[in-house]
C-alpha positions as CSV (number, residue, x, y, z in Angstrom):
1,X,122.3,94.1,95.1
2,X,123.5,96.0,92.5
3,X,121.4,99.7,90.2
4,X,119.3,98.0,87.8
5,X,120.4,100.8,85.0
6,X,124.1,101.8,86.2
7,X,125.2,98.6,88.0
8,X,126.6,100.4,91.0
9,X,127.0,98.8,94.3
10,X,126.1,102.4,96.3
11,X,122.9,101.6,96.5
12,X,120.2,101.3,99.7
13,X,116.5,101.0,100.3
14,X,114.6,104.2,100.4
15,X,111.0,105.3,99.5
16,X,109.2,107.1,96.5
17,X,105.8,108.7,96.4
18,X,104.4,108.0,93.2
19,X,101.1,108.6,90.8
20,X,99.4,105.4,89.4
21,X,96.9,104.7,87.2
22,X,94.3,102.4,88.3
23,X,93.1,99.1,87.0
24,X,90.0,100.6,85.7
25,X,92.5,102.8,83.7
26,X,90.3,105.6,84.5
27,X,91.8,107.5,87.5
28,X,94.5,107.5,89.1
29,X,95.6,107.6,93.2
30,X,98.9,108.7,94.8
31,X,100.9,106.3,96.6
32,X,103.1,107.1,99.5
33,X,106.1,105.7,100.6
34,X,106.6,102.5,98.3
35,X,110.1,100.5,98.8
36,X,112.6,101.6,95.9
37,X,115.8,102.2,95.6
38,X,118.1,104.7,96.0
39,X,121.3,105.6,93.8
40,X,123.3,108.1,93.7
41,X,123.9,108.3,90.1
42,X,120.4,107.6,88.7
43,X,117.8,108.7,91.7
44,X,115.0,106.7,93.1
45,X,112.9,104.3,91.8
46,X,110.6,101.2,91.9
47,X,111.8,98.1,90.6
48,X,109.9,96.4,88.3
49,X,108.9,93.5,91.2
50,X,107.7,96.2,93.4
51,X,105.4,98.1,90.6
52,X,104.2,94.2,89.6
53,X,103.7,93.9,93.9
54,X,101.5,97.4,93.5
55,X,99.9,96.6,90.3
56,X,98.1,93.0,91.7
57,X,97.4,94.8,95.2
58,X,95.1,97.4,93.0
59,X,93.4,94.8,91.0
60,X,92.8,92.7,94.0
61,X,92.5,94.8,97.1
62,X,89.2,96.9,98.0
63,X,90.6,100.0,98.0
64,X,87.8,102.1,97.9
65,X,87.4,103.5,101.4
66,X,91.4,104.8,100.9
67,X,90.9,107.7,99.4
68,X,92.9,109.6,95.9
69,X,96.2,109.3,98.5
70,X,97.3,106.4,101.0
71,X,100.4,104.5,101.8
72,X,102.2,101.5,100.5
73,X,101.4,99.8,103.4
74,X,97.9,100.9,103.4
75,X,97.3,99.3,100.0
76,X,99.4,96.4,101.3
77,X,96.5,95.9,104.3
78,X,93.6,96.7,102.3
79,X,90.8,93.7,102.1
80,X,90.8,91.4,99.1
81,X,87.9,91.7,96.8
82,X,86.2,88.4,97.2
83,X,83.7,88.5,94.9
84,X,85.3,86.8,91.7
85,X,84.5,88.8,88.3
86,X,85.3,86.0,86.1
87,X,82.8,83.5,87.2
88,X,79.3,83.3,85.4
């Protein structure tokens, strides 16, 4: 796997905590420890698979009893919203 912006091969798996704005577009929580990527050259960051992975997990999972602050892998286990807003 190579840096999505420099192309370098010294890269490994690490973590970022990071702000997002949620689907409501109205608040937003802070997320803890999401997979990234670490280079040397250009720092950490998500891919854009991972924020895509983050992004449906807000829409679809209740997390409402998380708090402003919780874990990747809290979101990640969170219960799906089962009632379906689309139908009428």
């Amino acid at each position: 796997m190579n840096c999505t912006w420099c192309e370098s091969e010294d890269i490994r798996e690490g973590t970022k905590d990071c702000y997002w704005v949620m689907p409501d577009g109205r608040s937003t929580v802070r997320l803890l420890e999401v997979p990234a990527i670490d280079c040397p050259s250009c720092g950490t960051y998500v891919t854009e698979s991972m924020a895509q992975k983050v992004e449906e997990a807000l829409y679809l999972n209740d997390v409402s009893s998380l708090g402003k602050e919780f874990t990747y892998e809290a979101l990640t286990r969170a219960p799906r919203i089962t009632k379906s807003y689309f139908k009428r």
